[in-house]
N, CA, C and O atoms as a CHARMM CRD file, in Angstrom:
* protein
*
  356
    1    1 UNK  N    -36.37800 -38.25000  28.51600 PROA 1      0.00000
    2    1 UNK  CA   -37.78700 -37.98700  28.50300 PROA 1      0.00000
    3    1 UNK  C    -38.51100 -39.22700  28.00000 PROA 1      0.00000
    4    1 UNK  O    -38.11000 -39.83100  27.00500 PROA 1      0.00000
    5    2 UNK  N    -39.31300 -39.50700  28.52100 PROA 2      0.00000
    6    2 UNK  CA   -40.31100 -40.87600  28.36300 PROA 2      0.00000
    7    2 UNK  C    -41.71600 -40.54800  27.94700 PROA 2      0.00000
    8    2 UNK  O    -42.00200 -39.57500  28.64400 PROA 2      0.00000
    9    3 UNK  N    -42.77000 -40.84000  27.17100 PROA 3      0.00000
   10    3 UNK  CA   -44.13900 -40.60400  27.26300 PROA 3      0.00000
   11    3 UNK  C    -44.49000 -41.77700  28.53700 PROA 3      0.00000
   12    3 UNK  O    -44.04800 -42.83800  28.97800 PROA 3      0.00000
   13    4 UNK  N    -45.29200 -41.06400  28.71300 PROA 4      0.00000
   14    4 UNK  CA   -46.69900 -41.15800  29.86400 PROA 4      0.00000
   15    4 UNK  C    -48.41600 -41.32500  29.35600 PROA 4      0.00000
   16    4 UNK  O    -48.94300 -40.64100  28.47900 PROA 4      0.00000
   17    5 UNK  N    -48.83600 -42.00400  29.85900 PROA 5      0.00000
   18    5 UNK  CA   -50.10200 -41.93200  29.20700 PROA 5      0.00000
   19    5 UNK  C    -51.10900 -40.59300  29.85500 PROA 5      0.00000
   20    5 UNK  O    -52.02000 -40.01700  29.26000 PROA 5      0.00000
   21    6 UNK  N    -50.54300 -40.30400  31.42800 PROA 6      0.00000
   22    6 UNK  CA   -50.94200 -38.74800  31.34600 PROA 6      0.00000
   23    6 UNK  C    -50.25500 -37.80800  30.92300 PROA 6      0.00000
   24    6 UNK  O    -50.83700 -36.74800  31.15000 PROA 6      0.00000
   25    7 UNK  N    -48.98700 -37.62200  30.25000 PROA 7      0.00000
   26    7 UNK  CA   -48.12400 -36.59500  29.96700 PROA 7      0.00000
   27    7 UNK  C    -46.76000 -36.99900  29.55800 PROA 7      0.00000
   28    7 UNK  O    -46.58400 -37.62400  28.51300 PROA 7      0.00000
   29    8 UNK  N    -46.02300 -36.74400  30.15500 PROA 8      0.00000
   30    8 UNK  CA   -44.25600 -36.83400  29.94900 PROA 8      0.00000
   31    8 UNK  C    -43.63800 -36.62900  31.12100 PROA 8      0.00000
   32    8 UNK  O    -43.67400 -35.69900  31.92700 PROA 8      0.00000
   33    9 UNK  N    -42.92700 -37.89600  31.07400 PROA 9      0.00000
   34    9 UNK  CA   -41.87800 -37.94400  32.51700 PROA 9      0.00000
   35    9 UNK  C    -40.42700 -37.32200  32.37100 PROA 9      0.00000
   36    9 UNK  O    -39.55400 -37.80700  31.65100 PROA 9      0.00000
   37   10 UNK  N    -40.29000 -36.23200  33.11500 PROA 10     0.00000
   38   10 UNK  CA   -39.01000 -35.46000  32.70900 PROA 10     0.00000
   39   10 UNK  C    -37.92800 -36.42400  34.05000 PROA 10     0.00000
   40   10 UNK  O    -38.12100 -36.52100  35.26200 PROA 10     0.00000
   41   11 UNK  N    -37.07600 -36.86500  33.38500 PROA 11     0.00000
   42   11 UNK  CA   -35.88900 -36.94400  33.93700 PROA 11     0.00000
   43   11 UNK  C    -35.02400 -35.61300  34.19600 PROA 11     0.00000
   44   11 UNK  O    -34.71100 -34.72100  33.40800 PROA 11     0.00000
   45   12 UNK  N    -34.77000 -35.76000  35.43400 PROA 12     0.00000
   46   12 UNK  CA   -33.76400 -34.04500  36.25800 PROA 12     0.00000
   47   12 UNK  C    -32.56200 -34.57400  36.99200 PROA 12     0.00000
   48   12 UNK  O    -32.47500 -35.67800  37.53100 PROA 12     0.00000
   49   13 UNK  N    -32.07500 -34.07300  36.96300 PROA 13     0.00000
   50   13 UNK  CA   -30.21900 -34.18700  37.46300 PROA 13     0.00000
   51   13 UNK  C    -30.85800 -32.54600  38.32800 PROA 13     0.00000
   52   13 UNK  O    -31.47000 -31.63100  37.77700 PROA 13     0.00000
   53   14 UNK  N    -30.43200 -32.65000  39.83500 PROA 14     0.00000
   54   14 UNK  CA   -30.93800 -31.81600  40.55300 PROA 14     0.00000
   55   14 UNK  C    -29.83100 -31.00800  41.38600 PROA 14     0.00000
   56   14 UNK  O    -29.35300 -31.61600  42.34300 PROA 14     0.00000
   57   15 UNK  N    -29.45900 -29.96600  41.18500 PROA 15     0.00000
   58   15 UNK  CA   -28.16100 -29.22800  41.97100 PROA 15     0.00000
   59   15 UNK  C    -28.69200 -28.14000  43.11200 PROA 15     0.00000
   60   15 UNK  O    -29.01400 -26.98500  42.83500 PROA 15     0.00000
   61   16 UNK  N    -28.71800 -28.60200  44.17600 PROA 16     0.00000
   62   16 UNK  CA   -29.41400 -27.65500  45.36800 PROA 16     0.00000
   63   16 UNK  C    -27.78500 -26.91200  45.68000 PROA 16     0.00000
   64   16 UNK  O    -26.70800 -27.39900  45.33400 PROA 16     0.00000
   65   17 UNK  N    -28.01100 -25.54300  46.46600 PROA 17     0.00000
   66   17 UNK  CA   -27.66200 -24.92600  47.04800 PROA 17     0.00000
   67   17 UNK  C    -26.91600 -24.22300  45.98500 PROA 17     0.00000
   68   17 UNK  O    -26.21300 -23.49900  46.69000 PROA 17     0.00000
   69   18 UNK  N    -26.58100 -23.93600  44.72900 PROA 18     0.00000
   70   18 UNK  CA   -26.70600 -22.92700  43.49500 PROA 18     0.00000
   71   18 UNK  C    -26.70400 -21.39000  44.10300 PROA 18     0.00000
   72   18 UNK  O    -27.05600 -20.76000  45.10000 PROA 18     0.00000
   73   19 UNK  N    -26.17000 -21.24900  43.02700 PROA 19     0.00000
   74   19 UNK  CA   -25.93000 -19.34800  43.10200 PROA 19     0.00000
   75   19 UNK  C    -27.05800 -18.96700  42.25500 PROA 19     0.00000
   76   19 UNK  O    -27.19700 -17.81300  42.66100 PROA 19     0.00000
   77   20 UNK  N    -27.38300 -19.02200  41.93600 PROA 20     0.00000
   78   20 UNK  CA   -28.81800 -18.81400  40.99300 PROA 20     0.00000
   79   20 UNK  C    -29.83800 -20.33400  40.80000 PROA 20     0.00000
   80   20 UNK  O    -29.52300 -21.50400  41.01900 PROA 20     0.00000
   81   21 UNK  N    -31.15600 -19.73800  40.29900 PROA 21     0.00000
   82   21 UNK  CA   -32.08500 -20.94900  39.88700 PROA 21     0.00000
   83   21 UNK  C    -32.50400 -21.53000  38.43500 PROA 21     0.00000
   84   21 UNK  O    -33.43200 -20.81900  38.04900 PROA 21     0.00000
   85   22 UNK  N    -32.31900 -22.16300  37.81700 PROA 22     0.00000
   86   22 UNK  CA   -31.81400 -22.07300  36.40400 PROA 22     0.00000
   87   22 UNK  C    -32.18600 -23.24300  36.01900 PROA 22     0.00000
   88   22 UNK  O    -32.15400 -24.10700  36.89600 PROA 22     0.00000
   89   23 UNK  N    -32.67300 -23.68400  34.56100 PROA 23     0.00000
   90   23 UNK  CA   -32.66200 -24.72300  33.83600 PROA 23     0.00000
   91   23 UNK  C    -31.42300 -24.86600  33.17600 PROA 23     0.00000
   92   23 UNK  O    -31.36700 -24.20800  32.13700 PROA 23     0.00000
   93   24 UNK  N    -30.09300 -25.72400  33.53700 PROA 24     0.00000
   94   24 UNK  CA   -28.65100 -25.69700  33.05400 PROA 24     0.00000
   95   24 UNK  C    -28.37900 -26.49300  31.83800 PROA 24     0.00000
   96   24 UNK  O    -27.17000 -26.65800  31.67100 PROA 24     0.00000
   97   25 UNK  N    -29.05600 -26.98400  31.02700 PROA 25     0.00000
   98   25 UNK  CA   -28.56100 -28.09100  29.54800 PROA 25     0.00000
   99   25 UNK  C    -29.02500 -29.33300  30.46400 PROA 25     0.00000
  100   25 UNK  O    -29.89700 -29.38300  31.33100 PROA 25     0.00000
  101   26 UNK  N    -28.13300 -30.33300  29.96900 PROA 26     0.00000
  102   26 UNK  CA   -28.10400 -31.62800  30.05400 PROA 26     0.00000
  103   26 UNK  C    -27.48300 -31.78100  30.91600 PROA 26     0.00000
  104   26 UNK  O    -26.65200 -30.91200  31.17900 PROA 26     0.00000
  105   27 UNK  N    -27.63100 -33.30000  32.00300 PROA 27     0.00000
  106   27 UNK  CA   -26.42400 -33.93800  32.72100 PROA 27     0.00000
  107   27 UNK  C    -26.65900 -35.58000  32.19800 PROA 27     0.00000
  108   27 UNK  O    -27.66800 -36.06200  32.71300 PROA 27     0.00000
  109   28 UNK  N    -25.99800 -36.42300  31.37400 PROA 28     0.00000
  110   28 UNK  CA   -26.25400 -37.60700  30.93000 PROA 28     0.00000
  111   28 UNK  C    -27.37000 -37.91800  30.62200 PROA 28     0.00000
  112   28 UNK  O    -27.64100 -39.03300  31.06900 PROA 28     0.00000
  113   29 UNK  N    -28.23200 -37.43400  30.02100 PROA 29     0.00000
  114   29 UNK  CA   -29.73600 -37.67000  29.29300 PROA 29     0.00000
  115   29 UNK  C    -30.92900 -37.00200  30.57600 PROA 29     0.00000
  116   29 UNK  O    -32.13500 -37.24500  30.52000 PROA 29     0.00000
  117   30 UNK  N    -30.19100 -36.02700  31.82800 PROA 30     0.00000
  118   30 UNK  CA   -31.08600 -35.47200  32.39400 PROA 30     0.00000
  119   30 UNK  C    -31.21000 -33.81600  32.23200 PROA 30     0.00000
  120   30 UNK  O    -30.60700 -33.07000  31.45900 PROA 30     0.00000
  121   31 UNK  N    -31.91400 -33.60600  32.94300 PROA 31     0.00000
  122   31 UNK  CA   -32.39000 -32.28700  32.11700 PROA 31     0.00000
  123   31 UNK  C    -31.59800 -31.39300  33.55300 PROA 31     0.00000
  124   31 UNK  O    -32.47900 -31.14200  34.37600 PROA 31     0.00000
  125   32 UNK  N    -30.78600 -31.09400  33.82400 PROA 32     0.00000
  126   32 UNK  CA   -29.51400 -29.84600  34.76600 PROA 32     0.00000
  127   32 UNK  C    -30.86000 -29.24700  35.36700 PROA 32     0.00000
  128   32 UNK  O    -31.63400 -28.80000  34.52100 PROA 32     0.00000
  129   33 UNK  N    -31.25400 -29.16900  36.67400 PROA 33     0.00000
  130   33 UNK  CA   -31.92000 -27.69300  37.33500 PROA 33     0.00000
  131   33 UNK  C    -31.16500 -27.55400  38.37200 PROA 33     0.00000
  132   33 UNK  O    -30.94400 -28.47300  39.16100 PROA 33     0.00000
  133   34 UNK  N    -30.63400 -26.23700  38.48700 PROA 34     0.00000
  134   34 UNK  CA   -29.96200 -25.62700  39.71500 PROA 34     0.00000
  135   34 UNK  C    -31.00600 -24.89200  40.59200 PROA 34     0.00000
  136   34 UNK  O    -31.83900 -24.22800  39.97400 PROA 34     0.00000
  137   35 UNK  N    -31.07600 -24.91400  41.86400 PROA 35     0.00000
  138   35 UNK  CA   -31.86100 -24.23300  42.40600 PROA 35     0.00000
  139   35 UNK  C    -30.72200 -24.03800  44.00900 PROA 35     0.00000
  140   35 UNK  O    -29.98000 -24.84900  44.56500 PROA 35     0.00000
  141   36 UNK  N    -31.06200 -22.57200  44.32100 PROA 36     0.00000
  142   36 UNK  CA   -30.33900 -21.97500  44.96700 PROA 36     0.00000
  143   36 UNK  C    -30.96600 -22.89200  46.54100 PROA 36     0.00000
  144   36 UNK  O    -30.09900 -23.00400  47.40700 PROA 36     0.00000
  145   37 UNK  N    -32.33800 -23.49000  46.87900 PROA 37     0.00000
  146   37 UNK  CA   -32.42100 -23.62800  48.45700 PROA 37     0.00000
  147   37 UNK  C    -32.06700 -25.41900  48.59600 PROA 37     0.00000
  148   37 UNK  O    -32.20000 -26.46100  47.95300 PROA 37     0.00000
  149   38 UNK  N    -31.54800 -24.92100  49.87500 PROA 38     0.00000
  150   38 UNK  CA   -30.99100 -26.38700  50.33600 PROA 38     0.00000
  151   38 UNK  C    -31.58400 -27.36900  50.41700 PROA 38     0.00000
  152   38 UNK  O    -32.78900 -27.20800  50.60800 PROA 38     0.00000
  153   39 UNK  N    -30.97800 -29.11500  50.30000 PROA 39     0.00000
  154   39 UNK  CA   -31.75100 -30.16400  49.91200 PROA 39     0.00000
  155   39 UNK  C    -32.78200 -30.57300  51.41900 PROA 39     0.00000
  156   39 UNK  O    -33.60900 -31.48500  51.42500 PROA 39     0.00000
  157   40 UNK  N    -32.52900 -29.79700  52.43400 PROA 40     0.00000
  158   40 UNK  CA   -33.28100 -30.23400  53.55900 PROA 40     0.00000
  159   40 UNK  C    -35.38500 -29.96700  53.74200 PROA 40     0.00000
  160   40 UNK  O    -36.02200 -29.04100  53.24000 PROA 40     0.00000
  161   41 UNK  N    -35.74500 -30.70100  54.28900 PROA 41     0.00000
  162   41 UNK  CA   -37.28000 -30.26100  54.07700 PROA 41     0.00000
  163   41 UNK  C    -37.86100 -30.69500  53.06000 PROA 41     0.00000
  164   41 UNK  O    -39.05700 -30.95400  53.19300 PROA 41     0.00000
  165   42 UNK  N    -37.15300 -30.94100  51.58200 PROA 42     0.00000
  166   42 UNK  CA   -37.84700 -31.09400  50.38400 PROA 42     0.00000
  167   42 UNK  C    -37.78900 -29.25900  50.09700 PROA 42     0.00000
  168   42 UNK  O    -38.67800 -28.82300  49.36600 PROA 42     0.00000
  169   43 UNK  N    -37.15500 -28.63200  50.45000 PROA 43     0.00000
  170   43 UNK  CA   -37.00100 -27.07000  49.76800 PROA 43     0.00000
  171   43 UNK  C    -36.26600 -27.35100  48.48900 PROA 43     0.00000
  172   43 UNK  O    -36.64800 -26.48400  47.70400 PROA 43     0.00000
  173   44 UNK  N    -35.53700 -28.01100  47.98800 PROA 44     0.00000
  174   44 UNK  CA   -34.97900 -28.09600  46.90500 PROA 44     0.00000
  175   44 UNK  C    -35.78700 -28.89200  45.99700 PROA 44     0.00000
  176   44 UNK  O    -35.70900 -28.37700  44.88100 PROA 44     0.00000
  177   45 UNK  N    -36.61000 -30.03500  45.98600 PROA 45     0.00000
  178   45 UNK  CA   -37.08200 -30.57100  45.33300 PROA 45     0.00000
  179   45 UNK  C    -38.87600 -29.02100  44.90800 PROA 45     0.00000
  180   45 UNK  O    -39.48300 -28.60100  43.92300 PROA 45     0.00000
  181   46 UNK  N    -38.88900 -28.84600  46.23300 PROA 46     0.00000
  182   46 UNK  CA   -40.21600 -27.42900  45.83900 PROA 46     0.00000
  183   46 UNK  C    -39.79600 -26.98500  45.05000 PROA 46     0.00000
  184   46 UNK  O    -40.31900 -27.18600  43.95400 PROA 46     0.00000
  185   47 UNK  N    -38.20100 -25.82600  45.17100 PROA 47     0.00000
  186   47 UNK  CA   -37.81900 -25.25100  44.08800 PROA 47     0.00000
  187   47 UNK  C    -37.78000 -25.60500  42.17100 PROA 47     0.00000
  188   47 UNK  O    -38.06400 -25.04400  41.11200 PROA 47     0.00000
  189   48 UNK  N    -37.29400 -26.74600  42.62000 PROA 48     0.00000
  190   48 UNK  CA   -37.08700 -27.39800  41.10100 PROA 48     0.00000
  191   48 UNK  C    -38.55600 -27.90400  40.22100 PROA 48     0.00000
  192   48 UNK  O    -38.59900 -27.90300  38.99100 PROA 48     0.00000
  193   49 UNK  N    -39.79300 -28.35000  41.15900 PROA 49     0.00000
  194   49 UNK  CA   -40.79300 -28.26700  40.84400 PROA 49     0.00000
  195   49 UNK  C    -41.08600 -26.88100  40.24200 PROA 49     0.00000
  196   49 UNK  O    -41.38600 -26.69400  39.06300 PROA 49     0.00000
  197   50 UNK  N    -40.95100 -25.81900  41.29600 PROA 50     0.00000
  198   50 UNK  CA   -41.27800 -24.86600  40.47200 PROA 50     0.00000
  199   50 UNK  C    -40.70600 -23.96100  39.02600 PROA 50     0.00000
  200   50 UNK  O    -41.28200 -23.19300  38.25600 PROA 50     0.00000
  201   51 UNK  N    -39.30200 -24.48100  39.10900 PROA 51     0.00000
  202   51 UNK  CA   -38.50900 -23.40900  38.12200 PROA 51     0.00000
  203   51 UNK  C    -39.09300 -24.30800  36.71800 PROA 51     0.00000
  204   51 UNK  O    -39.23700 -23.84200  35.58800 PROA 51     0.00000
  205   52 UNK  N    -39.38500 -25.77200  37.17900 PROA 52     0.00000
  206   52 UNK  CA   -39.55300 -26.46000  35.67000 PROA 52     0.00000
  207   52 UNK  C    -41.06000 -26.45400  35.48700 PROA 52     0.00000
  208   52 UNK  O    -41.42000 -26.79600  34.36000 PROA 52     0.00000
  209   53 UNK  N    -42.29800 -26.04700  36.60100 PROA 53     0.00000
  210   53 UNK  CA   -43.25200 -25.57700  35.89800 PROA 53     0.00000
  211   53 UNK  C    -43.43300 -24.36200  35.28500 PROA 53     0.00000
  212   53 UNK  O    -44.13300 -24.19100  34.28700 PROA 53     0.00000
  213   54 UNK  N    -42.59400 -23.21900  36.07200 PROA 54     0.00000
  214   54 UNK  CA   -42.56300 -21.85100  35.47300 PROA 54     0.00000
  215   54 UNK  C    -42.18900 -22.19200  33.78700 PROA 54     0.00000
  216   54 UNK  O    -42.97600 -21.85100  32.90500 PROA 54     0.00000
  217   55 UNK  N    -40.62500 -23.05000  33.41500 PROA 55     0.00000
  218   55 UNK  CA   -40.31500 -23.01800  32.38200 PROA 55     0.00000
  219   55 UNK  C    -41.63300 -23.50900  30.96500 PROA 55     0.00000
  220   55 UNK  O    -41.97100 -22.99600  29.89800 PROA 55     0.00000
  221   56 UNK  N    -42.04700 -24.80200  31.77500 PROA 56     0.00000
  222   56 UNK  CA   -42.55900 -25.53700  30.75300 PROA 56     0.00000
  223   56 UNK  C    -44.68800 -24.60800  30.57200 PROA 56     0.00000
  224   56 UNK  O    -45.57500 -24.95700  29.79400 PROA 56     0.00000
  225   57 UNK  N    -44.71800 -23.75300  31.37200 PROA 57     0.00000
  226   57 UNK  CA   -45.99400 -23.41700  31.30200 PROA 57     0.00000
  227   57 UNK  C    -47.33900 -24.14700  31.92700 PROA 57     0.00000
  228   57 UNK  O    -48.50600 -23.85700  31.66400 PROA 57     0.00000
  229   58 UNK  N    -46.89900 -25.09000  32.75500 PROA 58     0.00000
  230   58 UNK  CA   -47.46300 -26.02100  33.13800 PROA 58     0.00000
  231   58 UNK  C    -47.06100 -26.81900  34.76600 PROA 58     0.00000
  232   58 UNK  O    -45.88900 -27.04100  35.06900 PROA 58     0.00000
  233   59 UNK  N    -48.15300 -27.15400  35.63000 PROA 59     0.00000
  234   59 UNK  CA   -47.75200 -27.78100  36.81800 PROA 59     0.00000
  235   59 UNK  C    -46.96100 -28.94200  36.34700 PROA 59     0.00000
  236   59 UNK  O    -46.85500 -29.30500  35.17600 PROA 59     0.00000
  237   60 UNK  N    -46.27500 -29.62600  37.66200 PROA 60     0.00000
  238   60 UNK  CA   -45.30400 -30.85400  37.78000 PROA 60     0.00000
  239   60 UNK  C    -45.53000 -31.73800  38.75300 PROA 60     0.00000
  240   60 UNK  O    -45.80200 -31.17200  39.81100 PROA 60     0.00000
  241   61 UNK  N    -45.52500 -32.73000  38.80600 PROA 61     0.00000
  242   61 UNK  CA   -45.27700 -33.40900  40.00300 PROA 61     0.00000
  243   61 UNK  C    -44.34800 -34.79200  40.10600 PROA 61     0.00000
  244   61 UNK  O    -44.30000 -35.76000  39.34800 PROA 61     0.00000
  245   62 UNK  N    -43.64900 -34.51100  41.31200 PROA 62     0.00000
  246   62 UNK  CA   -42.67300 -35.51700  41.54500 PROA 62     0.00000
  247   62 UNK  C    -42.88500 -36.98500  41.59500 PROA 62     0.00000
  248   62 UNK  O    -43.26300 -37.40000  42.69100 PROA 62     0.00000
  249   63 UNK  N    -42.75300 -37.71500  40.81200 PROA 63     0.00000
  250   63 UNK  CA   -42.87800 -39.29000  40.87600 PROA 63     0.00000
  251   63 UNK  C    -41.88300 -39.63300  41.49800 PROA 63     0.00000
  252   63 UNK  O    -42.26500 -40.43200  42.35400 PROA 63     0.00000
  253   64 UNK  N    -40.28400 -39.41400  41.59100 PROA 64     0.00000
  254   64 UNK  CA   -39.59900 -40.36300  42.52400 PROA 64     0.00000
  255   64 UNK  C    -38.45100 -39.51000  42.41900 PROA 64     0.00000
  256   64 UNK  O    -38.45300 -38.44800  41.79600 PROA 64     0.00000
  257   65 UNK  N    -37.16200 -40.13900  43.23100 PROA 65     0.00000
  258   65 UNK  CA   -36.30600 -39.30300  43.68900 PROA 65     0.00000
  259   65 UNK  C    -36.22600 -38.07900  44.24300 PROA 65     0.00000
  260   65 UNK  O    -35.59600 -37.05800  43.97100 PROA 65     0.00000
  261   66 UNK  N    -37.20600 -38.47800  45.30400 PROA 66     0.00000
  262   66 UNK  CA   -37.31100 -37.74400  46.42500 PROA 66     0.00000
  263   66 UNK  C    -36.03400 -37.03500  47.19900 PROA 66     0.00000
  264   66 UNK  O    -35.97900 -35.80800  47.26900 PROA 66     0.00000
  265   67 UNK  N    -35.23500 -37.69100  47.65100 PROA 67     0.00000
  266   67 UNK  CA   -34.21600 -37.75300  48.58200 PROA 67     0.00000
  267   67 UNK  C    -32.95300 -37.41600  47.68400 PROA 67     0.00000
  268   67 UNK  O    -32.26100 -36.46300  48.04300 PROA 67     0.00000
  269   68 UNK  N    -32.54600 -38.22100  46.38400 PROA 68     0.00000
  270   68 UNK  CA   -31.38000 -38.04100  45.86000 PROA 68     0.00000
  271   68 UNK  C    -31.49300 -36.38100  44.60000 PROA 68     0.00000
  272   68 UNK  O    -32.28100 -35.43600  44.55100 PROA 68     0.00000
  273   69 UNK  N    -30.38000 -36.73000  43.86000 PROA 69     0.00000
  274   69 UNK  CA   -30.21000 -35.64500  42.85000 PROA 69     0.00000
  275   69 UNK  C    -30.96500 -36.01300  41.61600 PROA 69     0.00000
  276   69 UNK  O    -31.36700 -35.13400  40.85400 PROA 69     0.00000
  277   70 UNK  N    -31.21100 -37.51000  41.35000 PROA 70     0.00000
  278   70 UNK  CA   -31.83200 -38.00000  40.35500 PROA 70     0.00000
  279   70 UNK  C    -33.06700 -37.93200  40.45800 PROA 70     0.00000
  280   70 UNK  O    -33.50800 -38.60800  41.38700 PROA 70     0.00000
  281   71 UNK  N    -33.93900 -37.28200  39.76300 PROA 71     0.00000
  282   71 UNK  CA   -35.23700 -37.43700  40.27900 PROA 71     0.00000
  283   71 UNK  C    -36.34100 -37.63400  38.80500 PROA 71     0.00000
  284   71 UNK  O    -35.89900 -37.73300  37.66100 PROA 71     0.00000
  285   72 UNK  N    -37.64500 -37.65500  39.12000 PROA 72     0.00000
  286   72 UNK  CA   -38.71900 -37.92700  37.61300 PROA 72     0.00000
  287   72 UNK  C    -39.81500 -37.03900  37.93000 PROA 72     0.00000
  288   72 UNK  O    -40.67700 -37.23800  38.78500 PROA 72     0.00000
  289   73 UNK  N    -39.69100 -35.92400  37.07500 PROA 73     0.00000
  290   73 UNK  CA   -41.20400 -35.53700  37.44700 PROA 73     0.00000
  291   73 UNK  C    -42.49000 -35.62000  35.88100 PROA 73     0.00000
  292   73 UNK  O    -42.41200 -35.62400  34.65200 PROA 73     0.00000
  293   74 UNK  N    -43.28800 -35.66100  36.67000 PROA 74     0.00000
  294   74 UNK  CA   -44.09500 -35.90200  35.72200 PROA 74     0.00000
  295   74 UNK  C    -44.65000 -34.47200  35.33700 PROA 74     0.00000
  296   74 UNK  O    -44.96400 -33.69300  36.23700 PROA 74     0.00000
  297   75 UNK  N    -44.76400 -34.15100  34.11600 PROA 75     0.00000
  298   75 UNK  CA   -45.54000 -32.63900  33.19300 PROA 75     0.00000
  299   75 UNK  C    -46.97100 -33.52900  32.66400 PROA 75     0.00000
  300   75 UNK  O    -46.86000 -34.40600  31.80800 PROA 75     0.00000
  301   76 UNK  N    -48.08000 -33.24000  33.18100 PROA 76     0.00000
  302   76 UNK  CA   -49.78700 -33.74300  33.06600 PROA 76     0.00000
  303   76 UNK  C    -49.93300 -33.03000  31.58300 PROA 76     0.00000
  304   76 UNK  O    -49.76300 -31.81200  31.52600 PROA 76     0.00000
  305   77 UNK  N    -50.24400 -33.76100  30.39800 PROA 77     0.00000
  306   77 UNK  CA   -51.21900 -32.77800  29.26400 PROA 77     0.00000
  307   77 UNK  C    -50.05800 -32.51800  28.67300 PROA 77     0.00000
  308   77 UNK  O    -50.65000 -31.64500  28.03700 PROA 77     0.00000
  309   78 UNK  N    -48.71600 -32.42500  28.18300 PROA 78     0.00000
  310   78 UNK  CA   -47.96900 -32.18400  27.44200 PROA 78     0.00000
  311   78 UNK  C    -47.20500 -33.16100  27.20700 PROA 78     0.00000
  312   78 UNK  O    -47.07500 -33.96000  28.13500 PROA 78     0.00000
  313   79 UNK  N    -46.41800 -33.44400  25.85800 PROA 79     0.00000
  314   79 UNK  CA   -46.41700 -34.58900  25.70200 PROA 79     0.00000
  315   79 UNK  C    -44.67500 -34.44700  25.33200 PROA 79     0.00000
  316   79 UNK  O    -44.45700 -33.28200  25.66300 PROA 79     0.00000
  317   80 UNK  N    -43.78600 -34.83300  24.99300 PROA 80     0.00000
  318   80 UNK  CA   -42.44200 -35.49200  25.15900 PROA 80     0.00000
  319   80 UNK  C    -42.24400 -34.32800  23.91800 PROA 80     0.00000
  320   80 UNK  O    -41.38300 -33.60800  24.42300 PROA 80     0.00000
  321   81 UNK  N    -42.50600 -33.83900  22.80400 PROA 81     0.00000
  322   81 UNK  CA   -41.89100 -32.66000  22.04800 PROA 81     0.00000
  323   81 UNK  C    -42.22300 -31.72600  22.82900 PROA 81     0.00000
  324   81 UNK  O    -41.40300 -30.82300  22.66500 PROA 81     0.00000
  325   82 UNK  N    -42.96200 -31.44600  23.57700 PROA 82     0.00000
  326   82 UNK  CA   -43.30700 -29.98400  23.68800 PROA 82     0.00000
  327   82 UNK  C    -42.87000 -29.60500  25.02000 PROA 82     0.00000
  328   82 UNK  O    -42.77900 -28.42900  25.37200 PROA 82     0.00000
  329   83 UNK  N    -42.51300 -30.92000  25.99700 PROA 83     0.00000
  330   83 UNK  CA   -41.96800 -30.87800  26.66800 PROA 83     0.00000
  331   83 UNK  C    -39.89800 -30.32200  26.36700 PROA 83     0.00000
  332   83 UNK  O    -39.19200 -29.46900  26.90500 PROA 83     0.00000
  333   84 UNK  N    -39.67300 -31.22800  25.40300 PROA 84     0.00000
  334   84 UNK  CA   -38.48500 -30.89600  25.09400 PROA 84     0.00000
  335   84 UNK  C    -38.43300 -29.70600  24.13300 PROA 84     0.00000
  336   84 UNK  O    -37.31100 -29.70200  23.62700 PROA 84     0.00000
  337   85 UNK  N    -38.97100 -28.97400  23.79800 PROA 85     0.00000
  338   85 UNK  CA   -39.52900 -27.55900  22.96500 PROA 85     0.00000
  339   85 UNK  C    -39.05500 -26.42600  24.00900 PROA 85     0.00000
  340   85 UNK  O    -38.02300 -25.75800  24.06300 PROA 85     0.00000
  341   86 UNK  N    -39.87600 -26.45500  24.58500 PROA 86     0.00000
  342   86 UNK  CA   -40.18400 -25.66600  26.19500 PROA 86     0.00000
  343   86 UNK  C    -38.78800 -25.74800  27.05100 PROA 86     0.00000
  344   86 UNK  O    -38.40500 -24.76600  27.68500 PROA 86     0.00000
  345   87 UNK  N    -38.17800 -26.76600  27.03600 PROA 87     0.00000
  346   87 UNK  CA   -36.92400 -26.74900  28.04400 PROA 87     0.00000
  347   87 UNK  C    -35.57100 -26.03400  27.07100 PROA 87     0.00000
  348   87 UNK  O    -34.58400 -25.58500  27.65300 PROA 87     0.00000
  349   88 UNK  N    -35.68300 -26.00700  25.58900 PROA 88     0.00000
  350   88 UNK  CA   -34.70000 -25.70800  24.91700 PROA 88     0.00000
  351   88 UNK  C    -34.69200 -24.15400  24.35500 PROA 88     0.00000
  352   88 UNK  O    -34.09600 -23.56800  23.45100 PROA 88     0.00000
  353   89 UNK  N    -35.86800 -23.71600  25.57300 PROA 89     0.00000
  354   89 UNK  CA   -35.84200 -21.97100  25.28900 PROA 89     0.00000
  355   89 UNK  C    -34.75400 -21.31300  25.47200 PROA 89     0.00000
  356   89 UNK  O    -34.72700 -20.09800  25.27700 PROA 89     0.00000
């Protein structure tokens, strides 16, 4: 997790096609989201947008790693504790 001068950039380790949709711990300083729909379309990156705004109470948006498993999204208005507060529910 990084500050942002609009918010906090969440680093995600991204697992498409999952048996469930889930915030999973850690993968090497990234934050595990499993999401059950496949990586085609950007359906998996939608999903994971959404399970980590549902979690954190707040919209997301994708800054990069589009295409791979590594990806950055940015949380607007919350800042790097409360971000990591919110994910350790």
């Amino acid at each position: 997790m990084v500050a942002h001068r609009d918010g906090a950039l969440i680093r995600v380790w991204a697992v498409p096609r999952a048996s469930r949709t889930e915030i999973a711990g850690w993968h090497g300083g990234r934050v595990r989201v499993r999401v059950t729909a496949p990586p085609e379309g950007g359906r998996a990156n939608q999903e994971v947008s959404r399970a980590l705004s549902e979690r954190l109470g707040s919209p997301v948006e994708l800054v990069s790693g589009a295409s791979g498993r590594g990806k950055v999204f940015l949380a607007r208005q919350l800042d790097v504790d409360e971000v990591l507060a919110r994910l350790s529910r």
